[in-house]
C-alpha positions as CSV (number, residue, x, y, z in Angstrom):
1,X,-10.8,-8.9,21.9
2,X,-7.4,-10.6,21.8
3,X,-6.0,-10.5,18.0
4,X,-3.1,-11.5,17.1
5,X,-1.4,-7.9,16.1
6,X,0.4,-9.8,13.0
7,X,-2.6,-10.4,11.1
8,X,-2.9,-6.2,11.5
9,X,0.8,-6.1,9.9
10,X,-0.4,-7.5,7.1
11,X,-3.9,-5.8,6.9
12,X,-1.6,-2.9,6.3
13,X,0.5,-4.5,3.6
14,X,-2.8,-5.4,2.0
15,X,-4.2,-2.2,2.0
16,X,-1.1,-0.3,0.9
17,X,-0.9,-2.3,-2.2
18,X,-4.2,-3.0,-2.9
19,X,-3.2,-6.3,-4.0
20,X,-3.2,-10.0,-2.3
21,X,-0.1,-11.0,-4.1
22,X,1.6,-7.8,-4.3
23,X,1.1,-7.7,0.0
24,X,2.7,-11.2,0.0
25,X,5.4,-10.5,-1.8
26,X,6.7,-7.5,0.4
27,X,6.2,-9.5,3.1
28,X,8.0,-12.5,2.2
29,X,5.0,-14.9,2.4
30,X,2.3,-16.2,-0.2
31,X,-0.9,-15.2,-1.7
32,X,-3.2,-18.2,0.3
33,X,-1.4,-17.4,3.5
34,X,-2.4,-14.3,3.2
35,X,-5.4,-14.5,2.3
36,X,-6.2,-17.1,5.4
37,X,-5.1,-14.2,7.6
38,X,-7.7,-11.7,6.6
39,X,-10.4,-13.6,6.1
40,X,-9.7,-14.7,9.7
41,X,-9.2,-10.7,10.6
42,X,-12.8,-10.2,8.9
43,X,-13.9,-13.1,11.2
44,X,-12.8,-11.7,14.1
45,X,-13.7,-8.1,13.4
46,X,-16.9,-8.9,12.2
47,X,-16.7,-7.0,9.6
48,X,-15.7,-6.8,5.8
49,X,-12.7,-5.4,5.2
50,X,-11.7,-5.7,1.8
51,X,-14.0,-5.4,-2.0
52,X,-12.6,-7.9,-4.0
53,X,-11.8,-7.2,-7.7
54,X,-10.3,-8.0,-11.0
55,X,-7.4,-6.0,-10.8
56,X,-7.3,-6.4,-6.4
57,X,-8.5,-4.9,-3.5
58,X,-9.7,-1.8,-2.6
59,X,-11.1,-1.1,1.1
60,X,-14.6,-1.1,2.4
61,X,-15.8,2.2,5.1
62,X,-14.9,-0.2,7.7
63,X,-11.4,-1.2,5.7
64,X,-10.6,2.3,5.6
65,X,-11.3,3.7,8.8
66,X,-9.2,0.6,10.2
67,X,-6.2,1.5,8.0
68,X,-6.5,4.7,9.0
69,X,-5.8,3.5,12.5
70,X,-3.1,1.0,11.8
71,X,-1.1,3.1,9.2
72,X,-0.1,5.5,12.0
73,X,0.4,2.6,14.4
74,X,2.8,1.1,11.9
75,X,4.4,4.1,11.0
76,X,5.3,5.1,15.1
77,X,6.4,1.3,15.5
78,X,9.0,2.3,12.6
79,X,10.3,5.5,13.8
80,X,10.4,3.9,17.2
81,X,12.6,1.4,15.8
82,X,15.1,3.5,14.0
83,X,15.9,5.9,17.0
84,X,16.5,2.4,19.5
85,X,18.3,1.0,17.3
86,X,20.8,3.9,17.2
87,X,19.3,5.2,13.4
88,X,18.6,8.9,14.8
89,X,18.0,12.0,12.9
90,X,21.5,12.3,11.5
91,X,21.3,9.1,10.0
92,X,17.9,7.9,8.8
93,X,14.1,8.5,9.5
94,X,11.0,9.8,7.8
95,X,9.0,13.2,8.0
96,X,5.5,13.4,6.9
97,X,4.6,16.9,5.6
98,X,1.6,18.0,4.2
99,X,1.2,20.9,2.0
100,X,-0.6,23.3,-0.4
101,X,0.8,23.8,-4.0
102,X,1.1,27.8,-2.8
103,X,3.4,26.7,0.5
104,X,4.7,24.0,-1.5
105,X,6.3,26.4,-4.3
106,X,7.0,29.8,-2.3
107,X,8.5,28.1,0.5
108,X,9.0,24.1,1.3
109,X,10.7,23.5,-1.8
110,X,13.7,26.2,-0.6
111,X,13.8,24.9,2.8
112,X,13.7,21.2,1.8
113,X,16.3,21.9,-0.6
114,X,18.6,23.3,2.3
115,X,17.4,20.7,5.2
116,X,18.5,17.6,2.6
117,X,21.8,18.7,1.9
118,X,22.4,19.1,5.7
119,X,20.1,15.8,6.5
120,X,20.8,13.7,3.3
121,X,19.7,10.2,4.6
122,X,16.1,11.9,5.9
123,X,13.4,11.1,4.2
124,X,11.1,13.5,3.2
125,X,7.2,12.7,2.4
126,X,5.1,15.0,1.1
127,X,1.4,15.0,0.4
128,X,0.0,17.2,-1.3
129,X,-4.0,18.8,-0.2
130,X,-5.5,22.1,0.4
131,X,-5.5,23.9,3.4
132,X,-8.0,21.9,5.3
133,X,-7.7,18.5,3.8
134,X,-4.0,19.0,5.1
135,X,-5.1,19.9,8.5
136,X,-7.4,17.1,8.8
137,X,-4.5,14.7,8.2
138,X,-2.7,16.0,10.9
139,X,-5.2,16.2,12.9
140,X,-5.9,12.1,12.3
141,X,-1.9,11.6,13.4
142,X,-1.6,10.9,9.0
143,X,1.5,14.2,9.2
144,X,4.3,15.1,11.5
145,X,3.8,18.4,9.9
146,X,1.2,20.7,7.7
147,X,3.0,23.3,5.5
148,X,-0.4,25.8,4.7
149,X,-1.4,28.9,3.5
150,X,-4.1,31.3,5.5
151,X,-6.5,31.5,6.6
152,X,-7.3,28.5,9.0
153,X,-8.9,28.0,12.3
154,X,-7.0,25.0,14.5
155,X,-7.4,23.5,18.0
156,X,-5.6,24.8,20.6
157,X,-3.6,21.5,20.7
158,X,-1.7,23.0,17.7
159,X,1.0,24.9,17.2
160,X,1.4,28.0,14.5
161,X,4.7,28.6,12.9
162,X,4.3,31.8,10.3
163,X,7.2,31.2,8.4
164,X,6.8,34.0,5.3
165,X,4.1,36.7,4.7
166,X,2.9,37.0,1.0
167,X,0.6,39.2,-1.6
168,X,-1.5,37.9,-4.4
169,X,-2.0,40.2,-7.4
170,X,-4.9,40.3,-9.8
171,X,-3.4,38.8,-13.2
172,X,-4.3,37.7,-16.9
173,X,-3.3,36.7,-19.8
174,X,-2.0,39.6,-23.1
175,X,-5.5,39.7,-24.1
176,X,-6.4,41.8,-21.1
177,X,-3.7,44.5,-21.7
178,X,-5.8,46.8,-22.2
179,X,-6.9,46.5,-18.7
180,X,-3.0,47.6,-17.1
181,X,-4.0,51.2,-18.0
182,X,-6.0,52.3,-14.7
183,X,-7.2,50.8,-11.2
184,X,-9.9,49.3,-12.0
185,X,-12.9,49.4,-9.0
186,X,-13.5,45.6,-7.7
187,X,-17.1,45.9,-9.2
188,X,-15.9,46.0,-12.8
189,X,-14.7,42.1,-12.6
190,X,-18.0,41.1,-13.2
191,X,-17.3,41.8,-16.6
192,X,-14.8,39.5,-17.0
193,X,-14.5,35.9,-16.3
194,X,-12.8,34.5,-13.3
195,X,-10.5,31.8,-12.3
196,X,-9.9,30.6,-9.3
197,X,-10.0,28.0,-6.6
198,X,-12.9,25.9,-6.2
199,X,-15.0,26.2,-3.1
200,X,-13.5,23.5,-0.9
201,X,-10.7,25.2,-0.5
202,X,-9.9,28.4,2.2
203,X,-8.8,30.6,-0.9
204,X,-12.6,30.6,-2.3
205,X,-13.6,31.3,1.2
206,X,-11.7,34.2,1.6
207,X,-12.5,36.2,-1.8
208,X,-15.8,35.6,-1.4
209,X,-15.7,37.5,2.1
210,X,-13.3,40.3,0.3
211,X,-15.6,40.8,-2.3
212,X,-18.6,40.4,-0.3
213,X,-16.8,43.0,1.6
214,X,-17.2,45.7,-1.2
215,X,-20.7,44.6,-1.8
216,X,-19.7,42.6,-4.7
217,X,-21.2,39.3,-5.4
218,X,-18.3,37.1,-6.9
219,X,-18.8,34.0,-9.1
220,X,-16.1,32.0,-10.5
221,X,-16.5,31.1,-14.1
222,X,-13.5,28.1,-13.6
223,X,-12.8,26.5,-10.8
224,X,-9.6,24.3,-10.1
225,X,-8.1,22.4,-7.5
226,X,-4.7,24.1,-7.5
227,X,-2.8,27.3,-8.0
228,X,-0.5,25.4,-10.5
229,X,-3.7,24.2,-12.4
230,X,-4.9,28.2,-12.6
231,X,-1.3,29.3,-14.3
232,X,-2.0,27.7,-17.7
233,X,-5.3,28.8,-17.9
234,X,-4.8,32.5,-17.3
235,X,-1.5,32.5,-19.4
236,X,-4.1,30.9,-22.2
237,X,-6.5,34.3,-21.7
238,X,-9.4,32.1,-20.3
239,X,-9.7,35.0,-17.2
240,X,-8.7,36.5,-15.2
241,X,-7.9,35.7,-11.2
242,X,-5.2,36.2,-8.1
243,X,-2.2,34.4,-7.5
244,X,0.5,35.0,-5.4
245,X,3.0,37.5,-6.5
246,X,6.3,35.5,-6.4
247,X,4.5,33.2,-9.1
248,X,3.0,35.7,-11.0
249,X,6.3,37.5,-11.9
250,X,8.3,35.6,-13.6
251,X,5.7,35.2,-16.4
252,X,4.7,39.1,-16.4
253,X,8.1,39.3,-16.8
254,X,8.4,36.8,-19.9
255,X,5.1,38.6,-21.3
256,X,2.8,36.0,-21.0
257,X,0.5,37.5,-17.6
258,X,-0.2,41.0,-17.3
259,X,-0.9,42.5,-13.8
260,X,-3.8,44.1,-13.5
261,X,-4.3,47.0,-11.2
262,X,-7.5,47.1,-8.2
263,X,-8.7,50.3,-6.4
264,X,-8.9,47.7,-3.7
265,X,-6.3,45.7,-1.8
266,X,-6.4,42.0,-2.1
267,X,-6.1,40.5,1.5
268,X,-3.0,39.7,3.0
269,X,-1.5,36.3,3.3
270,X,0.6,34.3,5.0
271,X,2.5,30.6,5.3
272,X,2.3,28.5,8.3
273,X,3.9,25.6,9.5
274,X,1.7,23.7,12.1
275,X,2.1,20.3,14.5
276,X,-0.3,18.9,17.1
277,X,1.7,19.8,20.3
278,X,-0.3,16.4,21.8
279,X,1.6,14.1,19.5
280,X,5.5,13.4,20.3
281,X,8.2,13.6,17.5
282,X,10.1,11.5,16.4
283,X,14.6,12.7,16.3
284,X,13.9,13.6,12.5
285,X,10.7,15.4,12.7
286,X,12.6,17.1,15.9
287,X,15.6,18.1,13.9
288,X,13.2,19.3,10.7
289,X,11.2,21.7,13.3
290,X,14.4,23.2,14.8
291,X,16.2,23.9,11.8
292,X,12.5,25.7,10.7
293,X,13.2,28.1,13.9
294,X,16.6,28.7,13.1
């Protein structure tokens, strides 16, 4: 099938806006031209691309599985550009980087802040997913990098940097003081509510195994999305749940958690910084994994 690899250039534009005239603009054209091109595209493909709406365009299955496709395409051409035309790693590029809120706070945002003032004119992307959303964009060529928390099961085309080994410690808000006094045996949480990450994530996995473990049958009373999102709501003495302990001290030590003290160990956990060894890097994404090493 022999399509003219423009009209793909602005099948991108199109679906990165979500707007016709928003698309044209950025690419220095106009709103009927473009339009011409991806009706033509749809033609061609057979296929409908694009949902039209009041407020623009929003992508079909078939739109987004495309885009997909030709957001990595586009984003290669880019990089490829840079580095021929003498824009290396010391001077310009863009990393990709995928993370959890937990890698995200107790180690990216250190490193990043280090890397940058070495690397100022990189720049830095970062999405952030759970564990195994974040590994599924990498996977799909969407990251240069995944910044995650364990545990995780990956193909053998990837490669595992652990980069720092963290606890989680069992925390609440100053209406469970009461509860610092004495370990407390993993079965007598049922009597208290719990907070914690919902079940799409590898966090809920693993407590449920820990506390299926001790023959405990767990069952979160609030689920969130986030670590961040579970801070507030412990703080606000809605339950209690685990967090990691570098995020957990500072607010024991302003008074507003209390830790709260298990007979049994919480499992052990650690941050790891993965890349498909299949896919080639780019000078910048080069540079980013070498000063990770160092």
């Amino acid at each position: 099938m022999d399509i003219n690899f423009e009209y793909y250039k602005i099948f991108y534009f199109v679906a990165k806006y979500g707007n016709i005239t928003k698309a044209a603009a950025a690419l220095g054209s106009n709103q009927p031209n473009v339009t011409r091109i991806m009706k033509l595209l749809e033609s061609q493909l057979n296929c409908k691309l694009f949902i039209r709406g009041a407020r623009g365009v929003s992508l079909t299955e078939e739109g987004e599985r495309l885009y997909a496709h030709v957001a990595i395409a586009y984003r290669n051409i880019l990089d490829a550009q840079e580095e021929i035309c003498g824009k290396d790693a010391l001077h310009g590029g863009t990393i990709e980087i995928g993370a959890t809120e937990t890698a995200l706070h107790l180690f990216l945002l250190q490193v990043l802040h280090g890397f940058k003032k070495e690397y100022p004119s990189i720049r830095i992307k970062i999405h952030n997913r759970n564990t195994l959303d974040t590994i599924r964009h990498l996977m799909s060529g969407e990251l240069d990098f995944a910044v995650v928390t364990s545990p995780f099961e990956v193909p053998k085309t990837v490669s595992c940097l652990k980069v720092l080994d963290y606890e989680e410690i069992l925390v609440g808000g100053t209406a469970y003081q009461q509860l610092c006094k004495k370990p407390m045996e993993l079965s007598g949480l049922k009597e208290y509510p719990l907070v914690g990450l919902g079940r799409e994530t590898v966090t809920y996995e693993l407590y449920k195994n820990f506390f299926v473990g001790h023959k405990v049958d767990m069952e979160l009373d609030i689920e969130v999305a986030t670590s961040d999102l579970m801070l507030p709501l412990l703080e606000n003495n809605f339950g209690l749940g685990f967090m990691p302990r570098q995020m957990a001290e500072p607010l024991i030590q302003e008074g507003k958690l209390v830790q709260i003290p298990l007979n049994a160990v919480p499992p052990k956990r650690s941050i790891q910084v993965i890349a498909d060894r299949g896919r080639g890097k780019s000078l910048a994404t080069g540079i980013f994994y070498k000063y990770l090493e160092a």
